[in-house]
Structures are given as C-alpha cells and as structure tokens.
C-alpha positions as CSV (number, residue, x, y, z in Angstrom):
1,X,-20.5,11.4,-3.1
2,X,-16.5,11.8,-3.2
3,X,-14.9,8.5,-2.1
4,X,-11.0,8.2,-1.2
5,X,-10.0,7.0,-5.1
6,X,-7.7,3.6,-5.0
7,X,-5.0,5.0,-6.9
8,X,-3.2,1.6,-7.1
9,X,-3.6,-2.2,-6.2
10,X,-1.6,-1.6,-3.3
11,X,-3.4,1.7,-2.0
12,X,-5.4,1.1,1.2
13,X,-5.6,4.6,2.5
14,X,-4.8,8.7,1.7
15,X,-4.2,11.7,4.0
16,X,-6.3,14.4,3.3
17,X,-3.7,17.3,2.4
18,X,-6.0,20.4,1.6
19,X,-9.2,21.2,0.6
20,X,-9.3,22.8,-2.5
21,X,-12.8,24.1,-2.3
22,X,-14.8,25.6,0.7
23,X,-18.2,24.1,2.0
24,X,-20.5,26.2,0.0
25,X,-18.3,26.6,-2.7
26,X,-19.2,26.1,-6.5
27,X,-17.9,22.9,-8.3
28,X,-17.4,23.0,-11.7
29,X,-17.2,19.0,-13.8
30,X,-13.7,17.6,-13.2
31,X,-12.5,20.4,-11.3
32,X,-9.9,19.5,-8.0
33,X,-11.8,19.8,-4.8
34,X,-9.1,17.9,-2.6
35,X,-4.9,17.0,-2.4
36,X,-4.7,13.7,-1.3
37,X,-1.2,12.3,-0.1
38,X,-1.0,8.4,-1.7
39,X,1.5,5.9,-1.1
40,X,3.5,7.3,-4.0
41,X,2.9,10.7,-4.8
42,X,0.2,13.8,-4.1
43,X,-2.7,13.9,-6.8
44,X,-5.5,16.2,-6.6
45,X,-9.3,14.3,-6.6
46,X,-11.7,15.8,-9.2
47,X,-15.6,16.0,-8.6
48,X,-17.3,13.6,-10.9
49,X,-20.4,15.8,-10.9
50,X,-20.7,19.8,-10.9
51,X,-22.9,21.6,-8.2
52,X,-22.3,22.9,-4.8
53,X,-19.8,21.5,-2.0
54,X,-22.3,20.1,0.5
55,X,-20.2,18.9,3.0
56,X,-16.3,17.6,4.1
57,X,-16.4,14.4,6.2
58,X,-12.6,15.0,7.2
59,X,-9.7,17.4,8.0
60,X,-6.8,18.4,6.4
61,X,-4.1,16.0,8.0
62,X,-7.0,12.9,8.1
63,X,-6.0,9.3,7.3
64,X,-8.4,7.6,5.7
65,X,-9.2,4.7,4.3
66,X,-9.7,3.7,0.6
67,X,-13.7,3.6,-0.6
68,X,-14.6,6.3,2.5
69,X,-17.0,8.9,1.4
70,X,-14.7,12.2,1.9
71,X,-17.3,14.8,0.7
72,X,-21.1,15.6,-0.7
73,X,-21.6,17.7,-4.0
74,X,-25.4,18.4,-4.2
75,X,-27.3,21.6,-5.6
76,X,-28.7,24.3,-3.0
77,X,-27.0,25.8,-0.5
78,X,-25.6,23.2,2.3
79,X,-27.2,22.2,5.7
80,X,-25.5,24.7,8.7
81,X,-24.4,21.2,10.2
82,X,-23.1,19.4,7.1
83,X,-19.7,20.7,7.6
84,X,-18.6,18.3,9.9
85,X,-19.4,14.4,10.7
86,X,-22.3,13.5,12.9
87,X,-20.8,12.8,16.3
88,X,-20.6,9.2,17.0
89,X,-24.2,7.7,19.2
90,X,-23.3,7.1,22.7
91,X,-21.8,3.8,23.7
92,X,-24.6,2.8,26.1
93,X,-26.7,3.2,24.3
94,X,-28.3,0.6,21.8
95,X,-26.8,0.8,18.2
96,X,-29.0,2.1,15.8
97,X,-29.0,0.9,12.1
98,X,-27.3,2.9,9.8
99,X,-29.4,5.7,8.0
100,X,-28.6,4.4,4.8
101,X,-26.2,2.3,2.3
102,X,-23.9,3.5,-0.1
103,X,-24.3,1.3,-3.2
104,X,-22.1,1.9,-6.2
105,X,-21.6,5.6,-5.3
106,X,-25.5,6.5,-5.8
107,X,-28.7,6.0,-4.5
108,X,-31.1,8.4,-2.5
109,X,-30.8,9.6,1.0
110,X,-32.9,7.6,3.6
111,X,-34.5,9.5,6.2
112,X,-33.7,9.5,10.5
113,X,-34.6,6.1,11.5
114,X,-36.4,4.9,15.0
115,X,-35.2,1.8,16.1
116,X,-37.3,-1.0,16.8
117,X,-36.2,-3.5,19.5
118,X,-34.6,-6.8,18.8
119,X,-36.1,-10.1,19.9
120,X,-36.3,-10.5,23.1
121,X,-32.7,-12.5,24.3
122,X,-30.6,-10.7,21.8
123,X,-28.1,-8.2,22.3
124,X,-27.4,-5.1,20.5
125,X,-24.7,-4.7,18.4
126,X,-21.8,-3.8,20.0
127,X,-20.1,-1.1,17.7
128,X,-19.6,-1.0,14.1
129,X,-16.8,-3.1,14.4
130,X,-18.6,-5.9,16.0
131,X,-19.8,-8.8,13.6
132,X,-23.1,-10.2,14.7
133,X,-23.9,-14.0,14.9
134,X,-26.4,-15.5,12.4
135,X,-29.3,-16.0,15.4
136,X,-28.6,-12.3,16.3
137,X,-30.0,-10.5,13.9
138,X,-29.3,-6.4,13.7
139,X,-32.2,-4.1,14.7
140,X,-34.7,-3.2,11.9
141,X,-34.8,0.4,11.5
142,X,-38.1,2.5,10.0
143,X,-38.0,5.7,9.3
144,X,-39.4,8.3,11.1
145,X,-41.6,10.5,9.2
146,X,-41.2,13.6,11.8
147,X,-37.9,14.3,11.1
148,X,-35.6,16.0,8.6
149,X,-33.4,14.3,6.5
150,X,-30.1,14.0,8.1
151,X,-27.3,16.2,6.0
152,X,-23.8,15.6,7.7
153,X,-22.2,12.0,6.0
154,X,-21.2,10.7,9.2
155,X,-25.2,10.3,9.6
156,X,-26.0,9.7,5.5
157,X,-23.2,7.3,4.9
158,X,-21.0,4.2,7.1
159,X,-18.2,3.6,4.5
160,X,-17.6,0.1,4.5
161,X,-13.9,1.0,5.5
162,X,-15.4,1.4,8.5
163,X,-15.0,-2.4,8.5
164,X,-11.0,-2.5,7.6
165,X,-10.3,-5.0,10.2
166,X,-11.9,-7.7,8.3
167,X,-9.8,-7.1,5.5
168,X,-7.9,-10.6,4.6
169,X,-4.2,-8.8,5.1
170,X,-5.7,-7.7,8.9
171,X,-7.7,-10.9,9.6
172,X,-4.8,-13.7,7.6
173,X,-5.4,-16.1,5.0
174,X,-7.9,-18.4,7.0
175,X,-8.7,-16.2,9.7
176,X,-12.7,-16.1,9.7
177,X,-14.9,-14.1,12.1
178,X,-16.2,-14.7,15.6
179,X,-19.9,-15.3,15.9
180,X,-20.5,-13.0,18.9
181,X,-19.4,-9.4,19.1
182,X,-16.4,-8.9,21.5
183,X,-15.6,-7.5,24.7
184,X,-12.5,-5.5,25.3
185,X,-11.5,-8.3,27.4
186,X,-12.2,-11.2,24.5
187,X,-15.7,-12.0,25.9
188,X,-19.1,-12.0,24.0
189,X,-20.5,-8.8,24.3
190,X,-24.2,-8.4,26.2
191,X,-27.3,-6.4,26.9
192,X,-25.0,-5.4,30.4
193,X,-22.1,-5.0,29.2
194,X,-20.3,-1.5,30.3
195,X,-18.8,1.2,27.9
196,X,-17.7,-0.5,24.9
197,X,-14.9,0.3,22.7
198,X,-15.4,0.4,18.7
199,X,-12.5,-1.8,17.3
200,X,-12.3,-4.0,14.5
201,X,-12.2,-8.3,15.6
202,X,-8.5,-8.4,14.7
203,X,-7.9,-5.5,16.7
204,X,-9.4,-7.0,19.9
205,X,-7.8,-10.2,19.3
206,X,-4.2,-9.1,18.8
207,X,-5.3,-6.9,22.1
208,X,-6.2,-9.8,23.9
209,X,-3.6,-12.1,23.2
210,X,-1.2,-9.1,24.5
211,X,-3.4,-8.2,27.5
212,X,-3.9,-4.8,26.3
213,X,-6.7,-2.8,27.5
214,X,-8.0,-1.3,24.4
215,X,-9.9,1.5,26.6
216,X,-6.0,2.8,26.5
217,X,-5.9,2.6,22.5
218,X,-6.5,5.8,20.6
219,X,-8.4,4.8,17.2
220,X,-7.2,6.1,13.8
221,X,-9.7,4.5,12.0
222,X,-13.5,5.6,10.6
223,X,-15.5,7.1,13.5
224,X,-12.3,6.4,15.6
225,X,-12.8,2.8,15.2
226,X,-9.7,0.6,17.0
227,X,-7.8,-1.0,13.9
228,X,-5.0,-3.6,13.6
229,X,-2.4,-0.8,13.5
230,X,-3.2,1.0,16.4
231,X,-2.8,-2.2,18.3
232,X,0.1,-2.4,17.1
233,X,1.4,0.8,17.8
234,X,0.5,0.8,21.3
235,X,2.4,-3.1,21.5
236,X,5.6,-1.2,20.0
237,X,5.5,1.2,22.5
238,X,4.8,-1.1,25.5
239,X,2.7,-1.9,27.1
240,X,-0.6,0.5,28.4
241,X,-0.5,1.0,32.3
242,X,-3.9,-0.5,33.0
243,X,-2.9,-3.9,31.1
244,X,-2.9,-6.3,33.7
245,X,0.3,-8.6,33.7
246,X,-0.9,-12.2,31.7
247,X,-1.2,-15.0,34.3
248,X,-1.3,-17.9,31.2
249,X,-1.4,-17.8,27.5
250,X,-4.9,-17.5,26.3
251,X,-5.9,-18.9,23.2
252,X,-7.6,-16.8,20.6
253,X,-11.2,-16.4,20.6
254,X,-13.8,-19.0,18.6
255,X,-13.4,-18.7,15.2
256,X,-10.8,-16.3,15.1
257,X,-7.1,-17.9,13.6
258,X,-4.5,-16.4,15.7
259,X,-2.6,-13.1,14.5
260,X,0.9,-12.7,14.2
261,X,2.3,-10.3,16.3
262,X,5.2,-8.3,14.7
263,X,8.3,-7.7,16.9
264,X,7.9,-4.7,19.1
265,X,9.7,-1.8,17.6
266,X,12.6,0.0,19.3
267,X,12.1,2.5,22.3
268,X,13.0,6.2,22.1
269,X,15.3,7.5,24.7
270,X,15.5,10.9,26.6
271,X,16.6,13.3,23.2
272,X,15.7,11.0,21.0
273,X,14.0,12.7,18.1
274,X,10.8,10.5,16.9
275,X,9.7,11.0,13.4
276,X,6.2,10.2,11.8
277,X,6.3,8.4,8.5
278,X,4.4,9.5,5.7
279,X,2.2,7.4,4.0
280,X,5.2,6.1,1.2
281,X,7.3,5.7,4.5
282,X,4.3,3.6,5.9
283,X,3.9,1.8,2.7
284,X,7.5,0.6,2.4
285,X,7.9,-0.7,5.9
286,X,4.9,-2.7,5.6
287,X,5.3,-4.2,2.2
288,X,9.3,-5.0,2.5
289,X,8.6,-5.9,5.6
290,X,5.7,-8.6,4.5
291,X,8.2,-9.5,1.3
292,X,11.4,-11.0,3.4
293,X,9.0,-12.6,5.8
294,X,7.1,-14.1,3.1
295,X,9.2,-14.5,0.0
296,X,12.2,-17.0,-0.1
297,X,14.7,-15.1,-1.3
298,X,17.8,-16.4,-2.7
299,X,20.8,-15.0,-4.3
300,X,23.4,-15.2,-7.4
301,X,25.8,-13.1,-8.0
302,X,28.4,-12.4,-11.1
303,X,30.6,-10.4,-11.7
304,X,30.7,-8.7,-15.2
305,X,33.1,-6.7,-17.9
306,X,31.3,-2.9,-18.5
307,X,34.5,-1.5,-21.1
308,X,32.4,-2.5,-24.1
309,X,29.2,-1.3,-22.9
310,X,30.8,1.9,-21.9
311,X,32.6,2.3,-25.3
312,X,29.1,1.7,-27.6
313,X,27.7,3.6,-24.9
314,X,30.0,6.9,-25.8
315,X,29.9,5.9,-29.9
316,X,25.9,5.9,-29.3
317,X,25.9,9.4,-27.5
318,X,28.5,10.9,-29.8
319,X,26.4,10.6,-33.3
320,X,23.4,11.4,-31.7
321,X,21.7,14.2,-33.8
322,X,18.3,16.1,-33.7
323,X,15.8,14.7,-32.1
324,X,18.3,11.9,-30.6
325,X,20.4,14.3,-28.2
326,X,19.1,12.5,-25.4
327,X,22.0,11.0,-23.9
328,X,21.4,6.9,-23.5
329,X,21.9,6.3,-19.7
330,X,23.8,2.8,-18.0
331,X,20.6,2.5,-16.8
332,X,19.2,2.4,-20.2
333,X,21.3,0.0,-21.2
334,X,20.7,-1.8,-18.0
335,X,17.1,-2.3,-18.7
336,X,17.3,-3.2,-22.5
337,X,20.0,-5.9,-21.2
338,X,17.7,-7.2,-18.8
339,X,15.2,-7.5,-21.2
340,X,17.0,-9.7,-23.2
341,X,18.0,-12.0,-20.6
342,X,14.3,-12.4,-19.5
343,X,13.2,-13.5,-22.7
344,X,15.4,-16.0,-22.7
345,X,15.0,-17.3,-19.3
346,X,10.8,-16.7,-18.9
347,X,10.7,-18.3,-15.5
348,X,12.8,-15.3,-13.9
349,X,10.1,-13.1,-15.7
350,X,7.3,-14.8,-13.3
351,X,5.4,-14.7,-10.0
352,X,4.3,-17.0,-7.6
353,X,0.5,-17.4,-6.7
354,X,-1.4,-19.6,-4.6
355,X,0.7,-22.5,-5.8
356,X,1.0,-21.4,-9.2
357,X,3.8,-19.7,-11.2
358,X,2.3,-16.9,-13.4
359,X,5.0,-16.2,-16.5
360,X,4.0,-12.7,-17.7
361,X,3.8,-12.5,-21.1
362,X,4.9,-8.5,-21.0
363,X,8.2,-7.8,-20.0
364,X,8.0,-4.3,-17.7
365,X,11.0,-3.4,-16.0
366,X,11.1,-1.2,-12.9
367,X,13.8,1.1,-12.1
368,X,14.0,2.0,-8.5
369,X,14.3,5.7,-7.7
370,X,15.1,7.0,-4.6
371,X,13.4,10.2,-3.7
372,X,13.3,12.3,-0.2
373,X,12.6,9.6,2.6
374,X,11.2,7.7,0.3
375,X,11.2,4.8,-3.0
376,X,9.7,4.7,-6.0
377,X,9.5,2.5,-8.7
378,X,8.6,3.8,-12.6
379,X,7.9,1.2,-15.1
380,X,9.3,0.7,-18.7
381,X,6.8,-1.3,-20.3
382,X,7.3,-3.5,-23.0
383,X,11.1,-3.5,-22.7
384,X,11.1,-6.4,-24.9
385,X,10.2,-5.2,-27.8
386,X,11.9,-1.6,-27.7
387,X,15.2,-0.3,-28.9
388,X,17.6,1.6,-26.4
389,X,16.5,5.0,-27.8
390,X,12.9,4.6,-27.3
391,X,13.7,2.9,-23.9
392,X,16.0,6.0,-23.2
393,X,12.9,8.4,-24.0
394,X,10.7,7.0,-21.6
395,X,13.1,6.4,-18.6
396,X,14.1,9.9,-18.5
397,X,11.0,11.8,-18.0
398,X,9.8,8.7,-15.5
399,X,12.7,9.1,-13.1
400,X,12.4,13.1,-13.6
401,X,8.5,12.7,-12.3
402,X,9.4,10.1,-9.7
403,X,11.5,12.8,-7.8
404,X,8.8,15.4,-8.5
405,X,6.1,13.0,-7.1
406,X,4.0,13.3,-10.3
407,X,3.6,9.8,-12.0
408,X,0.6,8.6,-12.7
409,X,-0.8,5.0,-11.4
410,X,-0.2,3.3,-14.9
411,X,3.4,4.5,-14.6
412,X,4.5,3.0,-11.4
413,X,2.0,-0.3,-11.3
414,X,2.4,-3.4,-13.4
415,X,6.2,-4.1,-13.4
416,X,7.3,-7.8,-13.5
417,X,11.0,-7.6,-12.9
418,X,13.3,-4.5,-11.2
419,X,16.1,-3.2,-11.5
420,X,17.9,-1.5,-7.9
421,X,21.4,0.3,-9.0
422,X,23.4,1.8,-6.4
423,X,25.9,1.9,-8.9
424,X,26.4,5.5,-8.1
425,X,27.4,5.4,-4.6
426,X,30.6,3.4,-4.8
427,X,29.1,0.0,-3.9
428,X,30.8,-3.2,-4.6
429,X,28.0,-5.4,-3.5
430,X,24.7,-5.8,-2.3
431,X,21.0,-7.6,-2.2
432,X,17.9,-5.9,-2.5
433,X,14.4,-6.9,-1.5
434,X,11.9,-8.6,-4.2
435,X,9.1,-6.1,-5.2
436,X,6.1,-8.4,-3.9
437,X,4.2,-9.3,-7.1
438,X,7.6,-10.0,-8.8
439,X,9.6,-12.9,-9.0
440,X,12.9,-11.6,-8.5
441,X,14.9,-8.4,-8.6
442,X,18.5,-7.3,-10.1
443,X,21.0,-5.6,-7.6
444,X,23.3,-3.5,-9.4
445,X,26.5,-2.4,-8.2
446,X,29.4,0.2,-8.9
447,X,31.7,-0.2,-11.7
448,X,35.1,-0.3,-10.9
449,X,38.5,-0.7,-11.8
450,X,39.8,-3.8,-11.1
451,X,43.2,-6.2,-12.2
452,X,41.7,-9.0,-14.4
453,X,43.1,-11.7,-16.1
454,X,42.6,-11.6,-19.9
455,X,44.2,-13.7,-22.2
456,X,46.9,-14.4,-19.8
457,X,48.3,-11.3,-18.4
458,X,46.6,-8.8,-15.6
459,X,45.1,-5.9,-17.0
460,X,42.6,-3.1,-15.6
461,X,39.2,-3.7,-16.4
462,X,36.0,-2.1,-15.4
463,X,33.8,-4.2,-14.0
464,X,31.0,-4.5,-11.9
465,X,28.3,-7.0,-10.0
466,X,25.5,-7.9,-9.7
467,X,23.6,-10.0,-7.6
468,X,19.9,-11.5,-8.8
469,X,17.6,-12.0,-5.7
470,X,15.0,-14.5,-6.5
471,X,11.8,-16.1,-5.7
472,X,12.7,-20.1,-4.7
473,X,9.2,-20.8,-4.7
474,X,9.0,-19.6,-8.5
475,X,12.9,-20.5,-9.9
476,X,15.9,-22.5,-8.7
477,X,19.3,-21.6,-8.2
478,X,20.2,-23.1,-11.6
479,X,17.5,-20.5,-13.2
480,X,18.8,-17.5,-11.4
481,X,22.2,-18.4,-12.8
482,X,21.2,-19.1,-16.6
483,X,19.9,-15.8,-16.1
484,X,23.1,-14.1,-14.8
485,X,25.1,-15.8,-17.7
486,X,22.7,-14.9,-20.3
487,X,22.7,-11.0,-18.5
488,X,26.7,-11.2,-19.1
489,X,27.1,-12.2,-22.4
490,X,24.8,-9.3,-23.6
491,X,26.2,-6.6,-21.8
492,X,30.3,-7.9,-22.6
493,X,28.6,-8.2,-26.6
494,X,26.4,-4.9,-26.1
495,X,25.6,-4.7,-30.0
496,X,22.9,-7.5,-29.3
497,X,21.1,-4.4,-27.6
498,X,21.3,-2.9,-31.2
499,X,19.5,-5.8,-32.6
C-alpha cells in the first residue's frame, strides 16, 4: 500500500499532481510512481516495494488527506476493476463493516463480508462519519466464503482520514464526540431515517448551528465525506437555498463543544475573477489566520545605524578569495546578528505550550522567502554556533530552492525564530505575523538615508527598523526590548559577528 506521506508536522493533505506510472505498469524499489503537490513544494512519492501497479485510488487533481492509501503495488497482473475506487454502498441501505483494516501499512487482504444484523433496537450506522454510542455496537461482519476477494482499495482499505473531522484542530481543544450518529438536521440518526449524508460530527454541527442543509454541501473529503471545510465554504458563500431561515439559536448537540465559526468571506461580483488557492495558498490562510487569532502579539520597534555593517560587509566581500567568492548577503548578516541577540536573551528564543514556555536549546533561524503566490520559510540551523561564511553557504542555495520549490522537509521545519525582510521594497516599517511554533518574529525594514544626530551636528546616516513581534504569553515588553538593544549594539559593532 502507498499512503499520502506527511511531509511535515504541519501537512494534513496533498493533491495528487500526476501519476507517474500506469495501472499495470512495472515498479522498480524506490522508483517515483506519483507528483504530489504539498503545502510547500512538489515531491515525487517513491514505491517502498517493487512489483506491479495494482491499482490508483485517486485522480490527478485529487485532494487528499494525509495517511489515505493512494495506490496498491502487488505481483501479477491487476484486477480489470482495480483501477478505480469501489463506488460508495447505497445510503439506505444498512452500513456494512469495512472489508478490512489497514494496520501499520501491512497486513493481508480480508475477504467480501455478509453482514450480520445488529441487536434488535439498534440502528445502523449512519455513514462513516457517524460515531456510534457505546450500547450501539457496529455490525459484526463474516466473511463470505463464495466470493472473490475484493481488488479496488475503496473496497480493501477505509483510511482512517476518512475520519478527519474528529481531528482535535476540526473538533477544538475539548470538543468530544456525540454518542449517537447525526441527522442532517442535528437529530440522532434511526433505523427510519431517510437518505443520509456522509459528513464528519463537526461538519454537521457547524451546519446546524448555521441552518445549513448539508444535502446542498458538495464533500471533498474520502468517499465524498462532508468535512469542516466544505461547511465552511458553502457558509462563505451564503447561504444554500433550501436552508430554512433560523427561528431561535439552537444550542449544539450533546456532547459536542460548540465550533467557532470563521467570518464569512467576501462575495464575488458580476466580472469578478475567482481564484482557487493552491495548497501553500490554503496553508497560509489557515495557519496566519489561526496565529493572530491565537497568539498575542505585541510589538517593539528600533531604529538602527547599518554604515558599519555595510562597510565590513564590502571589506568582507572584497578579500574574498577561492572557495570564499560567495558574496556575504545583509541577510546573512541579519541572521548571524540575530543569533547573537538570542543567546543573550533565551526567552525570545522560546515557545509557548499548554501553559509552559519551551526555551529551545538550538538556535534555527528562518528566512522568509517569497515565491509565486506563495511563502516559504528555509531554516539556518544552528546559527549560534556558525560563522557568517558558513551561514552565507547555506542561506544561498536554501532561498535558490525555496523559489524552485525543491527543499526538503528538514530544510523548512524546525525553525525557532524568523526573520521577514522587506528591506528590498523601500519599506520604512512594518509587523509581520509569528510563525505558530515560534515565539516571536523580526520585521525588517529598508535602509535608508536619513539626517541623524551624531555627536552634535546632523549628518546622513543609513539606517533602518525593525520591529520584533512577540509572543506575550512567552516574553514581556521589557524582553522584546532587551532584545532589540542587544540586536543594535551588534549590528552598529558588526566585528562581534567575526567573533
């Protein structure tokens, strides 16, 4: 089996690009069968095993969620009807128990199952989505010994993504799960009960609370489960024609915490043109999104003197020789800076977490890049303990792979402070967002050319600001600030970088 790979912590799903390799096709160890589009870049997935390409579970273009099973390698020639997913059982009729598990990626193939009626007084399960209660206990399945073996994975295999709505960022920190399946319209589900939609619990509540009619919602998820996003999308939108207008505020179902709602998105007008995000698109609205909702930022901001930074910075670039032509970058000098100024001040190198501040021993710094309709962020790890050159030999074939979407998960994961420079757009000041998982990020701006005042007489200097936003729940103001001030003596004495 081929599962959607979790390319990073924050990964939930991947879009199925291209297939590589045919159904039928010979698969070699290690060799690409599949492009997958991540939150960050394109990466092709290797097969783990070498034999034949049984079968493809989706289509190019498919969204599809983390742990899925994507494709069957096996030996012999496939089954005529492996190449696409068994179709979904009927929604009258009573849910049947799945063929079989997955279990750590192994395990043999279970036979067609008959279905042996539930105690009498118990409903069948709803849809895959639904949760049963403890007293209602899932049909017991046995197999049938006059029948093949099913072939296609959407009969073989239910990835357990199928149950992404029960993920704690869809259900909320102490959401828990109703004890009843769910009714489009909130209620339990029963024996009686007429076509029933597949959505996930937090899907039907968020629908309920907005009166939605879920038989209107288009799912996106496994087997065209109902997930949290499509219920939002459809809210966004406004709202479905055969929602009926809410009389009173219901309260959530038993058991189920009540779901925040995001603010409806704006409409698009006659000529507007709309524009799908890709999954990095996706990625950055929902985690910046969850960051300045979450996070309470707060901001310093200095201003500081760049014409000795920019003077060792030529003098540096100018002896270079051999194997040291690289030129240093700002940015270089940026990041060693930084580095310096977090060791000094650990608690700005820290995150918060569940009531805890967690001081990271390594100091990685992250350099936002901007790339087409999109951000990434590379990692210099270890800052700490390198010199500028070996910081400037890293950074340089990071950002050159940012923009060609080829860095690896080690090389944009792990970063504990970051570094956003707009520097070369003219700014004169800005904030920027905290990286969730961080404790605070450095916004840098332009240098310019300003009158200053030095030893008593106006002079130009180039100079330029910066503005830390922080965590409050991990520093104080007065921490941000030590910060700053330790930032600006290093870069207006630069030779402490050359320590």
């Amino acid at each position: 089996e081929i599962i959607m790979p979790k390319m990073g912590d924050a990964m939930e799903e991947g879009r199925i690009v291209q297939w590589l390799k045919k159904v039928g096709d010979a698969v070699g160890l290690e060799e690409p069968i599949a492009e997958i589009e991540t939150d960050k870049s394109n990466v092709e997935v290797p097969a783990d095993v070498a034999g034949t390409l049984q079968s493809v579970a989706f289509n190019e273009g498919d969204v599809v969620p983390v742990g899925t099973v994507i494709a069957v390698i096996g030996d012999g020639v496939p089954a005529a009807a492996a190449a696409t997913p068994a179709p979904a059982p009927k929604a009258d009729a009573p849910a049947a128990a799945p063929a079989a598990s997955r279990t750590n990626g192994s395990g043999p193939s279970a036979p067609a199952a008959e279905e042996v009626p539930a105690p009498e007084g118990v409903a069948p399960a709803a849809s895959e989505a639904a949760t049963p209660a403890p007293a209602a206990p899932q049909p017991v399945s046995l197999p049938k010994a006059s029948e093949p073996v099913p072939t296609s994975p959407g009969a073989l295999f239910r990835p357990y993504d199928s149950f992404v709505g029960l993920l704690p960022e869809n259900l909320g920190g102490s959401a828990s799960v109703v004890g009843e399946p769910l009714t489009p319209g909130g209620g339990a589900a029963t024996a009686g009960s007429a076509e029933r939609v597949k959505a996930s619990p937090v899907a039907r509540a968020m629908a309920q609370t907005n009166n939605l009619d879920l038989g209107s919602v288009r799912g996106s998820g496994p087997d065209g489960i109902i997930v949290k996003r499509d219920v939002e999308a459809v809210i966004a939108n406004g709202p479905s024609p055969a929602a009926a207008p809410a009389a009173t505020s219901q309260a959530p179902p038993a058991g189920v915490a009540a779901t925040s709602v995001p603010t409806p998105g704006a409409k698009a007008a006659e000529g507007d043109e709309v524009q799908e995000y890709n999954a990095m698109r996706r990625t950055i609205a929902k985690r910046l999104a969850e960051s300045k909702s979450t996070i309470p930022h707060f901001y310093v901001t200095s201003e500081i003197d760049a014409e000795a930074m920019l003077r060792l910075r030529e003098e540096v670039n100018a002896g270079a020789t051999g194997e040291q032509t690289r030129k240093i970058s700002l940015n270089d000098f940026l990041v060693k800076a930084v580095a310096v100024a977090l060791v000094a001040n650990p608690v700005v190198n820290s995150a918060f977490s569940d009531n805890k501040r967690i001081v990271r021993k390594a100091v990685n710094v992250g350099i936002a890049v901007s790339i087409e309709d999109g951000l990434i962020v590379p990692v210099v790890r270890d800052c700490h303990v390198k010199g500028l050159r070996a910081i400037a030999q890293e950074t340089h074939p990071l950002i050159e792979k940012a923009r060609t979407g080829k860095l690896k998960p080690e090389e944009y994961t792990g970063g504990t402070f970051t570094i956003s420079n707009l520097g070369q757009f003219d700014v004169e000041n800005f904030a920027a967002i905290i990286n969730p998982g961080e404790g605070a990020i450095l916004a840098v701006s332009s240098i310019r050319e300003v009158a200053a005042v030095v030893g008593g007489q106006v002079v130009p200097r180039k100079r330029m600001k910066v503005t830390l936003c922080a965590d409050h729940r991990v520093m104080d103001g007065v921490a941000g600030a030590q910060f700053l001030q330790e930032l600006k003596r290093v870069i207006e004495n630069p030779l402490q970088m050359l320590l």
